[in-house]
C-alpha positions as CSV (number, residue, x, y, z in Angstrom):
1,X,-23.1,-6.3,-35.1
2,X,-26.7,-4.9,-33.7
3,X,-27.3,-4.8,-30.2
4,X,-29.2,-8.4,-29.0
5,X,-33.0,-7.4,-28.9
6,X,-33.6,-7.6,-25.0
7,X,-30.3,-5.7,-24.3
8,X,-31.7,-3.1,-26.5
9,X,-35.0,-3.3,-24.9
10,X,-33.7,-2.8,-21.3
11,X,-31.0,0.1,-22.4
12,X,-34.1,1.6,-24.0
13,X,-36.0,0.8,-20.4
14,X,-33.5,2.5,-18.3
15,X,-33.2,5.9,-20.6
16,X,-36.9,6.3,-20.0
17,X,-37.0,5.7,-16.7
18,X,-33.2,6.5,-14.9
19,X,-31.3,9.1,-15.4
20,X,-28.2,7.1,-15.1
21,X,-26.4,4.1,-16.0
22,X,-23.3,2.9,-14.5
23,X,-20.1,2.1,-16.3
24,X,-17.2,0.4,-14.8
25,X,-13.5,0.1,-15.8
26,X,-10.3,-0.3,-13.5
27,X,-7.6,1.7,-13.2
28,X,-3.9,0.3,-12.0
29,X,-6.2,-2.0,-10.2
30,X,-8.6,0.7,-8.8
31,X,-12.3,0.2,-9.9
32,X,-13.4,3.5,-11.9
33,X,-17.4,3.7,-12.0
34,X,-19.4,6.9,-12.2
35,X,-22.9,7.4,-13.7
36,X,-23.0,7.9,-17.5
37,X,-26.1,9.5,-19.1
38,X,-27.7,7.5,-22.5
39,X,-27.9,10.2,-25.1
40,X,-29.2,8.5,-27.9
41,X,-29.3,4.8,-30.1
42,X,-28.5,4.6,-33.5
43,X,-28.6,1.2,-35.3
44,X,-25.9,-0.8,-33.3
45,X,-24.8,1.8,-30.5
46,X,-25.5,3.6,-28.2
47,X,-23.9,7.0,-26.9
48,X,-23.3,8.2,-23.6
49,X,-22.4,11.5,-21.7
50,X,-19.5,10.3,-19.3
51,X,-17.4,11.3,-16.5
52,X,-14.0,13.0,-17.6
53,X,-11.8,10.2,-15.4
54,X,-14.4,7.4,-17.3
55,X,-13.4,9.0,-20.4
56,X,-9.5,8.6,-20.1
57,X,-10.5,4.6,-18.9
58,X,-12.7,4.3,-21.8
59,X,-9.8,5.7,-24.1
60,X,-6.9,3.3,-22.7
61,X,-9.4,0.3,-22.3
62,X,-11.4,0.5,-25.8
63,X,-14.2,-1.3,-23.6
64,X,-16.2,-0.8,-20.3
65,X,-18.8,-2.8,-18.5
66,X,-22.4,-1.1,-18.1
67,X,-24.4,-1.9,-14.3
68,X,-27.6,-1.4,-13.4
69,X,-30.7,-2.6,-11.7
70,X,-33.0,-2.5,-14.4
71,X,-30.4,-4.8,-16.4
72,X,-31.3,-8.7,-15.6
73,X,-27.5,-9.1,-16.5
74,X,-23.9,-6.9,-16.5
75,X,-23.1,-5.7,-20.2
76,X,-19.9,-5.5,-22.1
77,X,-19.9,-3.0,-24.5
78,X,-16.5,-1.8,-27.0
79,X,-15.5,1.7,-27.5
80,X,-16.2,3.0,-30.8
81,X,-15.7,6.2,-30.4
82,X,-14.2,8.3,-27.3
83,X,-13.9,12.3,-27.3
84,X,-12.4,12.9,-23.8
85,X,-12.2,16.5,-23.7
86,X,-16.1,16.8,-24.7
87,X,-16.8,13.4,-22.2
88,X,-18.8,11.4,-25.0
89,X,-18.3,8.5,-25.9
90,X,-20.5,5.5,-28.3
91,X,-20.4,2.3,-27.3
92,X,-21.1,-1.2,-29.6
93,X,-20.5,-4.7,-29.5
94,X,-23.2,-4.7,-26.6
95,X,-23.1,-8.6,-25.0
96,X,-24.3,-9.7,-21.5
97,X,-21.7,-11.1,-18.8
98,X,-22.4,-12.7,-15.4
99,X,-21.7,-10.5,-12.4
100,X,-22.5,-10.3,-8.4
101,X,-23.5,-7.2,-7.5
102,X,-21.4,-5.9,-4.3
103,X,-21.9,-2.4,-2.7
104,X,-18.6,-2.2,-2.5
105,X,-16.8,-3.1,-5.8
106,X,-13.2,-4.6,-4.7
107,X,-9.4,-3.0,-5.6
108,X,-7.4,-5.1,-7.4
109,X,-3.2,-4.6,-7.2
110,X,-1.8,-2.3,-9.6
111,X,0.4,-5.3,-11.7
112,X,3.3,-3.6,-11.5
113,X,3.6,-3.5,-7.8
114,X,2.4,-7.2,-6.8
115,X,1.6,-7.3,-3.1
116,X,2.9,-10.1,-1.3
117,X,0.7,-12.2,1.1
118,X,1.4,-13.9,4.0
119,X,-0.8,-16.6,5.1
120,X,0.0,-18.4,8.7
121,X,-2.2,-20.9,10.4
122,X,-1.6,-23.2,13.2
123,X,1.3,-25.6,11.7
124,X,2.0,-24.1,7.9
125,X,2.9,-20.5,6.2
126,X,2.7,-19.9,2.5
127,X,3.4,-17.5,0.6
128,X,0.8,-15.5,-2.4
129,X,-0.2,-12.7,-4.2
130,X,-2.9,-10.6,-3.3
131,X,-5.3,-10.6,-6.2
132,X,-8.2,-8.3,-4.6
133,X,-9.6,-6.8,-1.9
134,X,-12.5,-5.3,0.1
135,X,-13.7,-4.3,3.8
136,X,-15.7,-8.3,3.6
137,X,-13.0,-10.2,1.8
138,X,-9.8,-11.1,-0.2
139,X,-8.7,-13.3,-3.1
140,X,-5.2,-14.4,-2.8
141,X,-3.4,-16.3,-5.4
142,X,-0.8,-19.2,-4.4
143,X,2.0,-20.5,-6.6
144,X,2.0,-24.1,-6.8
145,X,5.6,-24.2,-5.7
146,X,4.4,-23.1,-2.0
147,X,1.7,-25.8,-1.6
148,X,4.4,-28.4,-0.3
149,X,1.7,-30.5,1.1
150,X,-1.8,-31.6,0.5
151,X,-3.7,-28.5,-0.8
152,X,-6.8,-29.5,0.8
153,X,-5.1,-28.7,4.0
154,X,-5.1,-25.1,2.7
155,X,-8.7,-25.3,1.4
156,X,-10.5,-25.7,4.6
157,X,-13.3,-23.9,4.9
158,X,-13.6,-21.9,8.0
159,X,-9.8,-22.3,9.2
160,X,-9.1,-19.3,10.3
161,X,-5.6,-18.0,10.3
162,X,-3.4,-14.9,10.3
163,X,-2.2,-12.4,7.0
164,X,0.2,-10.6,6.5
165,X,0.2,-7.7,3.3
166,X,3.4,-6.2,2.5
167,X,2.6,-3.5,0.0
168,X,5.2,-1.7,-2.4
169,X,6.4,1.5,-0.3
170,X,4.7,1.2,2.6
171,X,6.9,0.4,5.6
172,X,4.7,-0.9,8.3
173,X,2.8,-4.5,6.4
174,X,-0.7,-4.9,6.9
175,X,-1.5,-7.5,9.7
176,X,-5.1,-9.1,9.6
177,X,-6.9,-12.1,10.6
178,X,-9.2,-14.2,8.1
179,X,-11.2,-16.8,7.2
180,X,-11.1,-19.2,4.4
181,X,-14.5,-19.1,2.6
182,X,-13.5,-21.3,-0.1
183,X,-10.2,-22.5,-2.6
184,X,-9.9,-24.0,-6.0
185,X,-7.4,-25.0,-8.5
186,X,-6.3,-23.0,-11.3
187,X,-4.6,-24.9,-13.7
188,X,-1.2,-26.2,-11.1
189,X,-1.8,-22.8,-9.1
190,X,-4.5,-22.3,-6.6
191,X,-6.9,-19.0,-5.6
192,X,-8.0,-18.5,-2.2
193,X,-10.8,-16.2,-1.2
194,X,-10.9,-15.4,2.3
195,X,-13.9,-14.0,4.7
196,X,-12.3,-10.7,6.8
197,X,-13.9,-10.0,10.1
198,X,-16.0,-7.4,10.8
199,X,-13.8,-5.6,13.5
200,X,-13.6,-2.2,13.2
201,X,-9.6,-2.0,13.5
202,X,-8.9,-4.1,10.9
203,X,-11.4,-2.4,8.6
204,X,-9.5,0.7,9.2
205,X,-6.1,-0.5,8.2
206,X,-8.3,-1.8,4.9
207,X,-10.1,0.9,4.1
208,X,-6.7,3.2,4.4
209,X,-5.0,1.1,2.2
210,X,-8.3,0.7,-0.3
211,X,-8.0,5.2,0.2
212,X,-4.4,5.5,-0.8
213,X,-5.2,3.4,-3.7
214,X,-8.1,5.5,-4.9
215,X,-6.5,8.5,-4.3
216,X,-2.8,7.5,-6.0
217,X,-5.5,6.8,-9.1
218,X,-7.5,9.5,-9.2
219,X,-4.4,12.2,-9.3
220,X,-3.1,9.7,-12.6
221,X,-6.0,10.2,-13.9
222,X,-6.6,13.9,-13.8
223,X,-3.1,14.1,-15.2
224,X,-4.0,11.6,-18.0
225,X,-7.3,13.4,-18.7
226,X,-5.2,16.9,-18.6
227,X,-2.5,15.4,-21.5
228,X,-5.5,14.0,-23.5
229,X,-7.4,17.2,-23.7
230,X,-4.3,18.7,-24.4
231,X,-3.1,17.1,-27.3
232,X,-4.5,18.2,-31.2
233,X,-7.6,16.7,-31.5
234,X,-7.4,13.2,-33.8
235,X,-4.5,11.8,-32.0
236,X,-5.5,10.1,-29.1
237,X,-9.3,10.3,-29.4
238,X,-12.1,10.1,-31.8
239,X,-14.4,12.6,-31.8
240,X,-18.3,11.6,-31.4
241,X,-20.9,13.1,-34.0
């Protein structure tokens, strides 16, 4: 498949006029995004000198998502080739994707360690899953088994109430107030996304959560990187001509 015209077009824009172009994956959860430089096009890709912890997402993933200003839309691209040790990688399969730009991308839970939600307000508590997170606001995902009432009373917009985060070895849960910005349904489920003040406290207790994330990923990734390298060349990566 060739890269669509005006995706072309604006790749070819930004290598003539930025430096950089940023790719994003995640990581247990943990958004990985670091400035990749376009090296070249050749008839339907693209290739890219990337970040070494990139490389190791790019290699488990097979796909990334390239940002940038100069791009009216986010792109997905697919891995064809990946040679961590040398950090290049060429990318095909280029197709646009909505996105909202945030300054802050949000950290998603690692799916093997869920975090539980509590969510009280003045006369019910239910029960969810955290599904991300940021200093401005929170998705939280609600079984259908704990909406024992009419979900609309959970869907109003501007109740404020009180959470409670109970995170996978941490002792002490994370207690924060919130406001519901808006709820929908999901199949028989439901998704909450929730407004977080701007009080300095409780973006502490965020942001040192949001660190300890970042920084639990970042040592798994050096160590993944470190065994990739490592290995004969051919076995876990392709190298890029």
């Amino acid at each position: 498949m060739n890269i669509p015209d005006n995706i072309l077009s604006e790749l070819k824009l930004i290598a003539r006029t930025q430096p950089l172009i940023t790719l994003l994956n995640y990581y247990r959860g943990v958004p990985v995004s670091y400035g990749a430089s376009l090296r070249r096009f050749d008839l339907n890709t693209a290739t890219f000198d990337v970040h070494k912890y990139q490389a190791v997402c790019l290699a488990l993933d097979k796909q990334t998502q390239l940002r940038s200003k100069v791009l009216a839309l986010a792109v997905q691209a697919t891995v064809a080739d990946i040679d961590v040790g040398g950090g290049l990688t060429r990318l095909t399969d280029f197709r646009p994707i909505a996105y909202t730009p945030e300054r802050r991308l949000p950290v998603r839970p690692d799916p093997n360690q869920p975090v539980e939600v509590e969510l009280v307000a003045q006369n019910w508590t239910v029960h969810g899953r955290l599904e991300d997170i940021s200093l401005a606001r929170l998705g939280v995902y609600l079984p259908a088994s704990e909406i024992y009432f009419e979900p609309e009373i959970v869907f109003q917009e501007n109740l404020r109430l009180q959470l409670r985060l109970r995170v996978p070895g941490v002792e002490q849960s994370l207690d924060l107030a919130g406001t519901i910005a808006s709820g929908a349904a999901q199949d028989n489920d439901y998704t909450l996304d929730i407004r977080l003040p701007t009080d300095v406290e409780e973006h502490k207790l965020i942001q040192d959560y949001i660190l300890r994330r970042q920084a639990a990923a970042a040592q798994e990734l050096q160590a993944a990187y470190e065994r990739m390298t490592q290995m004969p060349t051919g076995q876990n990566t392709s190298a890029v001509s």
